[in-house]
C-alpha positions in Angstrom: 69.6 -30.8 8.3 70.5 -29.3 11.5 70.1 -30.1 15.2 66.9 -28.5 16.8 67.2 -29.4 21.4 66.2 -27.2 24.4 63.9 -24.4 23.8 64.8 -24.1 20.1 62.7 -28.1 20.1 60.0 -27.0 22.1 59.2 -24.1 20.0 59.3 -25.8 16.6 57.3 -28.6 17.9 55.1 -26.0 19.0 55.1 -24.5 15.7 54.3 -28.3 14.1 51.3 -28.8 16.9 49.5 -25.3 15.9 49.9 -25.8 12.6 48.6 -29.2 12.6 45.4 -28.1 14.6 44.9 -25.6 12.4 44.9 -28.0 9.4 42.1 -30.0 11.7 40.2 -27.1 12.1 40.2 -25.8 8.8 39.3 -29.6 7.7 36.3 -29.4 10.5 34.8 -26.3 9.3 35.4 -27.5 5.7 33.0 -30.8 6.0 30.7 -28.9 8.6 30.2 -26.2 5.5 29.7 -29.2 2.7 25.6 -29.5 1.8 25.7 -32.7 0.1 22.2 -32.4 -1.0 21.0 -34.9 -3.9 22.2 -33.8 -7.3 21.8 -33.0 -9.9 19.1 -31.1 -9.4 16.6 -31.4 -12.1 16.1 -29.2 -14.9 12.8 -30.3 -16.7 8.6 -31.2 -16.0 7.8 -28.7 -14.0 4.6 -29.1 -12.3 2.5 -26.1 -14.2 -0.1 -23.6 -12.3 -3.7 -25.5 -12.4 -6.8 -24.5 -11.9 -8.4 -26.1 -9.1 -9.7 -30.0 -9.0 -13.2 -31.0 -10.3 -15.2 -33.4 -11.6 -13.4 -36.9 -11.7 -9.9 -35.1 -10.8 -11.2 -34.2 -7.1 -9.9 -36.8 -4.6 -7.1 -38.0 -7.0 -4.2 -39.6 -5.3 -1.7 -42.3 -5.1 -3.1 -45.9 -5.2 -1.6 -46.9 -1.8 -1.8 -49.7 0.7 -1.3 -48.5 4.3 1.7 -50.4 5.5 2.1 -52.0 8.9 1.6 -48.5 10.8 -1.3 -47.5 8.2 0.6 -44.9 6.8 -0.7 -44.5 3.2 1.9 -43.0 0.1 0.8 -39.9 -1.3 3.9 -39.7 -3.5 4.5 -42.4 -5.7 7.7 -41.0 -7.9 5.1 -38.8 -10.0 3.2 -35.5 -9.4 0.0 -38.0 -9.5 -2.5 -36.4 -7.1 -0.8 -32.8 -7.0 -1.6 -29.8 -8.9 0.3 -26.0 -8.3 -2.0 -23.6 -6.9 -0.6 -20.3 -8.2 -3.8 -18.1 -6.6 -1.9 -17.0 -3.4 0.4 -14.1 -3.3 3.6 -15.7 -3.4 3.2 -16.7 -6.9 2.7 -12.9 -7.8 0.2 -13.3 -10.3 2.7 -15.6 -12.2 1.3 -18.0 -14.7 4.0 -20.4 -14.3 4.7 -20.3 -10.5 7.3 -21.8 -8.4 9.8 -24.7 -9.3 8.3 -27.9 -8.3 10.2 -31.1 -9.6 10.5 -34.6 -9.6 14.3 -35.5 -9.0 16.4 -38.1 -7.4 18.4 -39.0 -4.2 20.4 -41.9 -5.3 17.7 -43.7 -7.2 15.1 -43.1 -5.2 12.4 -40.4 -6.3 12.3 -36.7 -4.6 10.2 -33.7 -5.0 12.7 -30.9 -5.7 10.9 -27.1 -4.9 12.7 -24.0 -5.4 11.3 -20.3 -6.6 11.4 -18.9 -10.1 13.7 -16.4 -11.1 11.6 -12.9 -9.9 11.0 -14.3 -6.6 8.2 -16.4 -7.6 7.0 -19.0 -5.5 3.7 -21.4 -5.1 2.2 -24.2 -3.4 2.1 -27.8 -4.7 -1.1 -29.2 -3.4 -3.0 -32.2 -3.1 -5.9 -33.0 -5.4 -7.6 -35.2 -2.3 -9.1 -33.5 0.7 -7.8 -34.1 4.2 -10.0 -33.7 7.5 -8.0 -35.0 10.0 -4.5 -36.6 9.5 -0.9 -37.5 10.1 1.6 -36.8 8.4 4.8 -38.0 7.7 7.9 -36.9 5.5 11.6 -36.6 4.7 13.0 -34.0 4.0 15.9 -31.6 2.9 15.7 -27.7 3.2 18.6 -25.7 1.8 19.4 -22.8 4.5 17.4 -19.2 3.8 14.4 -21.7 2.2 11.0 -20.3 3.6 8.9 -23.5 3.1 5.8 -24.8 4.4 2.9 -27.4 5.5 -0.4 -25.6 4.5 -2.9 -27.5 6.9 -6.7 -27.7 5.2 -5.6 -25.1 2.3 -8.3 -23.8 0.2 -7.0 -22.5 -3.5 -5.8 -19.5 -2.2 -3.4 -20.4 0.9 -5.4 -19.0 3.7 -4.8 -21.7 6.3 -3.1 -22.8 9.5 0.5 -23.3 8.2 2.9 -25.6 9.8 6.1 -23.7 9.3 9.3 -24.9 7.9 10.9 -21.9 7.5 14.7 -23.0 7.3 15.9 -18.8 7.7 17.4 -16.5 9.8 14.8 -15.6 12.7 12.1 -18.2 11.5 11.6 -21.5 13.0 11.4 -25.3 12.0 8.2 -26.6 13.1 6.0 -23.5 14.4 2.4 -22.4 13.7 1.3 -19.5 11.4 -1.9 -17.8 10.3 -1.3 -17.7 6.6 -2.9 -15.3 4.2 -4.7 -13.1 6.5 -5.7 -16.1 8.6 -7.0 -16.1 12.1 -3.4 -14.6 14.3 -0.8 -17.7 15.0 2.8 -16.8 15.5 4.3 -19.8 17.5 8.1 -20.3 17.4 9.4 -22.5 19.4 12.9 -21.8 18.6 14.1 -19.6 15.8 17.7 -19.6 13.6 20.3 -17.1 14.7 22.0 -16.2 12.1 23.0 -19.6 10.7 21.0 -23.3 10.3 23.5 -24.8 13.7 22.2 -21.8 16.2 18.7 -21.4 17.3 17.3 -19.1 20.1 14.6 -20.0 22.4 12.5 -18.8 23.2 11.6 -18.2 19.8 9.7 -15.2 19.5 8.5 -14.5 22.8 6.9 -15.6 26.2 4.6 -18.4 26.9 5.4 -22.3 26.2 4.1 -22.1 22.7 7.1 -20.3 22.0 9.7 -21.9 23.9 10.8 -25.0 22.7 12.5 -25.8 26.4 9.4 -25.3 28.6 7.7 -27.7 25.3 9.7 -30.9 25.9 10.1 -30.6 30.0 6.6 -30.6 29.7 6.4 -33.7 27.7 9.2 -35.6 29.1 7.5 -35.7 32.6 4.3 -36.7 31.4 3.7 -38.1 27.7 7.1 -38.7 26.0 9.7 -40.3 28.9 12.5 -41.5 26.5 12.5 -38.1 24.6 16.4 -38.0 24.1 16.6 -34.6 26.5 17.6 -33.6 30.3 14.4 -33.7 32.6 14.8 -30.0 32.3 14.3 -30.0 28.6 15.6 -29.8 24.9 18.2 -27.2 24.4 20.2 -25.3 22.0 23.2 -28.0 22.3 20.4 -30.9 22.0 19.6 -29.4 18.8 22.8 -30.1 17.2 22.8 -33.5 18.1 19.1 -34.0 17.4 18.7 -32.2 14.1 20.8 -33.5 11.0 22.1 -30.7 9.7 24.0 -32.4 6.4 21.3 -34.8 5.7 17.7 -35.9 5.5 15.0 -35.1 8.6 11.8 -36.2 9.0 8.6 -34.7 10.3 5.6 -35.6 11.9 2.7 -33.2 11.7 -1.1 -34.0 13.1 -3.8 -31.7 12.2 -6.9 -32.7 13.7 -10.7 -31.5 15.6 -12.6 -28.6 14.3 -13.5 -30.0 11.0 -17.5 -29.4 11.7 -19.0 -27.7 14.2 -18.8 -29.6 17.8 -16.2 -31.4 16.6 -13.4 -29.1 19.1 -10.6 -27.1 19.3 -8.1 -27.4 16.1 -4.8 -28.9 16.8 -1.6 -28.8 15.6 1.3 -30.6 16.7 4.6 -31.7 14.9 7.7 -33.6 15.7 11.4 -34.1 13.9 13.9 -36.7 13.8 17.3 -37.4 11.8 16.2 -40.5 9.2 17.1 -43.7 10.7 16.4 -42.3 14.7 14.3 -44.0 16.7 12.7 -41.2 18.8 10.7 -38.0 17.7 11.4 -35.2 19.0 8.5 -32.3 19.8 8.6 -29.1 18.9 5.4 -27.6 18.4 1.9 -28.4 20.6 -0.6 -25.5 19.8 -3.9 -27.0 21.2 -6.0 -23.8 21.4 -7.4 -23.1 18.2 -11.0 -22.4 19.0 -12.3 -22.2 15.1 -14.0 -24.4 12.2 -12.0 -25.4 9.3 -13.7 -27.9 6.7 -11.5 -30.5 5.4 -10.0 -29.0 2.2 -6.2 -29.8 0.5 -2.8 -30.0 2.2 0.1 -28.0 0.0 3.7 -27.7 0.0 4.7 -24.4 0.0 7.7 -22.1 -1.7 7.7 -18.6 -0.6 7.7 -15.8 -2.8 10.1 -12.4 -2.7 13.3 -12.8 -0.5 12.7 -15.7 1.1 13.7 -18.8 -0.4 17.1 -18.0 -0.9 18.8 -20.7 -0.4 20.5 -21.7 -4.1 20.2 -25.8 -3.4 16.4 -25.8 -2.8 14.2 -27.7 -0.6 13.7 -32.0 -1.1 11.2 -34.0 -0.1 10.4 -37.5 -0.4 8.7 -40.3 1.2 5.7 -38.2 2.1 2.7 -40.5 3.5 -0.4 -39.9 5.8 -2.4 -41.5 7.8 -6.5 -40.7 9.3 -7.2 -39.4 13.1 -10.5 -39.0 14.8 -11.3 -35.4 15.5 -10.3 -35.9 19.0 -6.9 -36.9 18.0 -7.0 -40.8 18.1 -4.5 -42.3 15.4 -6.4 -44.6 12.9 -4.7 -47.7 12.1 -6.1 -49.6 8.6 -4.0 -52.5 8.0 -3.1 -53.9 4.7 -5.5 -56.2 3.0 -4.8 -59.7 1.0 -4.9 -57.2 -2.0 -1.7 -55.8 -0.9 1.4 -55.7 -3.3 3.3 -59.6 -3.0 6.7 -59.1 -1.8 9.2 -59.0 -4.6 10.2 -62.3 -5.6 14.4 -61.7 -5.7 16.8 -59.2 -4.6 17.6 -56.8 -6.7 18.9 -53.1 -6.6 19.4 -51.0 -10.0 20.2 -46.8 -10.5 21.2 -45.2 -13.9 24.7 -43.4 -13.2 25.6 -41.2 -16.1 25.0 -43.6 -19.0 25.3 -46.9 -16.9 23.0 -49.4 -15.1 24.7 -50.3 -12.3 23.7 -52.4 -9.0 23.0 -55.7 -8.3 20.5 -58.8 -9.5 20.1 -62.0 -7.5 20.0 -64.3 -10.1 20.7 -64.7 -14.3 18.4 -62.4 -15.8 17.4 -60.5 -18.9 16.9 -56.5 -18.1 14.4 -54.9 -20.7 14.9 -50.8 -20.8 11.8 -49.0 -21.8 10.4 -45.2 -21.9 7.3 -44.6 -20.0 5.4 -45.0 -23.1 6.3 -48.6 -23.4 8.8 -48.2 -26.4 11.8 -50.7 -25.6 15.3 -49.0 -26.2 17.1 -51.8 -25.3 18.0 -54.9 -23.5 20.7 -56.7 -21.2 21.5 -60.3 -20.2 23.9 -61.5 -17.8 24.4 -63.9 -14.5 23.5 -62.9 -10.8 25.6 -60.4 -9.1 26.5 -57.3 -9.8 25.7 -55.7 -13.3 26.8 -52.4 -15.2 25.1 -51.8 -18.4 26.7 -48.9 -20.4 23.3 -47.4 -22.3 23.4 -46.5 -25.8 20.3 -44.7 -26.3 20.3 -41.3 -25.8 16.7 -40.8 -23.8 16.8 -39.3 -20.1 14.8 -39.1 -17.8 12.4 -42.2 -16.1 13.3 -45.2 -17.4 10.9 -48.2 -16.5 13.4 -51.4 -16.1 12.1 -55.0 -16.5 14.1 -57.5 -14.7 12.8 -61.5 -15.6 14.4 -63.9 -14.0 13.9 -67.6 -13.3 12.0 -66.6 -10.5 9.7 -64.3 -12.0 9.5 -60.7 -13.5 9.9 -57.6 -11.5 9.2 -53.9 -12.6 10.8 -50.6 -11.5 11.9 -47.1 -12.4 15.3 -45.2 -12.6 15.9 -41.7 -13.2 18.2 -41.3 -15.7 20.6 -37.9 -15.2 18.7 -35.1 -17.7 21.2 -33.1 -19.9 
């Protein structure tokens, strides 16, 4: 190898350093691209067009304990308590409707929602009837996904619709008068092109629509340690505030104008990355001078062109809990009837045709279908476990760990073929 000095050194180390950043840069753009959303994503039990609750199957829902902040489940791994509406226009007259599914995000269960080939979408409803309400949820939207919370749905989808419209000019978080509805166009901020640039205003004048004039607002008054300048959230707090690889809650309260004299409707909704302490506003829309009786909340997949995005939208964790009519949160606390703590550690996922994860002590693992046929069982000491399966069934699995100190019951979703 030859000798490299003087200018002929500084322009190949020149020639190393852009090189190298480009490498860095090309890595950068790489991971920023990569949309780790769960997989697989599932390919069977859809949840099938229904006609509308009656009789004993009105009010159906989740058995569920509030926990310590009264938040009740209303997903409990299963489509208990939902049926598919498919009498609004974005199923198209379809009689199978949208993609609704229950999958899995490293054990744990997830809704998975995505259209049907033709552009068909739908709305997965609740059986139960909500007045006034909180709700709470994780979730995952694949970019160019036009989803939705329908607020007080009847059958057909006319509604105020909280929007989580996860496209191109739409908006996270806004307010919409769906189906014909009463007029509601609110964007606080809407996507530019791409799911990392917004624009605010959103779609117009006014502080409904500006996401900026929103959280000054709040942080001088209600919401001090909202994780923004005094001036207010911006386009570059948005990056940092909005998880763009990963799981995001929202908060949405629907309250007042249930009855007559009960008020103004209002509809307000906050986000947050999962595991973040503060929520962060984005909609307030306090002005809705109409009547709405209490009727079902649905999860919505737009029809046509716009749920495009090939991943799908997730959702998981989705929970509720009452408000007065004037917008007081109601707080029930668990009872003595609540579920005991479990009574050891233990952590268990099918992967591929394993049972991996940990058990606190020696135990004997029973594997059984949800029908209650055992396939098979496992014995072994405390630690860390992986079972190869030799039955051929997939899907939920219910597992039955006993151990000295007692017998705990849970489910795995096994990956379907």
């Amino acid at each position: 190898m030859g000798h490299l000095c003087g200018r002929n050194m500084e322009s190949h180390m020149s020639l190393i350093k852009n090189a190298v950043k480009a490498l860095v840069v090309a890595g950068m753009v790489s991971t920023l691209s990569v949309w780790a959303q769960p997989v697989p994503a599932p390919t069977t039990g859809d949840a099938p067009c229904a006609p509308e609750p009656s009789g004993a199957g009105i009010n159906d829902t989740v058995a569920s304990q509030p926990d310590n902040e009264g938040y009740y489940s209303l997903f409990d791994g299963t489509l208990k308590g939902w049926w598919q509406s498919c009498q609004t226009g974005h199923s198209s007259n379809s009689p199978v409707g949208a993609i609704f599914r229950i999958g899995s995000d490293n054990g744990a269960p997830a809704i998975y929602s995505t259209q049907r080939d033709g552009g068909i979408g739908g709305l997965l409803m609740t059986k139960k009837k909500f007045a006034n309400y909180e709700i709470v949820m994780d979730l995952w939207p694949d970019f160019m996904n036009d989803g939705g919370l329908f607020n007080r749905t009847p059958a057909n989808g006319k509604c105020f619709q909280t929007v989580l419209d996860y496209y191109n000019g739409a908006a996270m978080g806004g307010t919409w008068g769906e189906g014909g509805f009463t007029g509601r166009d609110y964007r606080p901020f809407s996507f530019n092109g791409n799911e990392n640039t917004i624009t605010i205003p959103g779609n117009g004048a006014g502080e409904p629509s500006n996401w900026t004039l929103i959280t000054q607002k709040l942080k001088a008054t209600t919401e001090p340690n909202l994780p923004c300048a005094n001036t207010g959230c911006t386009q570059d707090d948005y990056r940092l505030l909005w998880d763009q690889n990963g799981w995001n809650q929202y908060k949405i309260q629907f309250y007042g104008g249930s009855a007559a004299n009960t008020g103004n409707i209002h509809m307000k909704t906050w986000f947050r990355k999962v595991g973040a302490t503060a929520w962060v506003p984005v909609s307030q829309d306090t002005t809705l001078a109409q009547v709405v009786p209490p009727n079902y909340i649905g999860l919505q997949v737009h029809g046509g062109n716009r749920f495009t995005g090939p991943k799908g939208t997730w959702y998981k964790n989705i929970k509720w809990r009452p408000m007065t009519d004037k917008g007081e949160v109601i707080i029930n606390k668990p009872t003595s009837n609540a579920a005991p703590a479990p009574k050891f550690h233990y952590a268990i996922q099918a992967v591929g045709n394993a049972l991996v994860g940990t058990v606190e002590w020696k135990h004997e693992i029973t594997v059984q279908d949800l029908s209650g046929k055992t396939l098979e069982t496992f014995k072994g000491e405390g630690g860390k476990i992986n079972y190869v399966l030799k039955n051929e069934v997939h899907g939920w699995l219910s597992i039955q760990v006993k151990t000295p100190r007692g017998v705990e019951t849970t489910r795995v979703l096994r990956d379907l073929k």
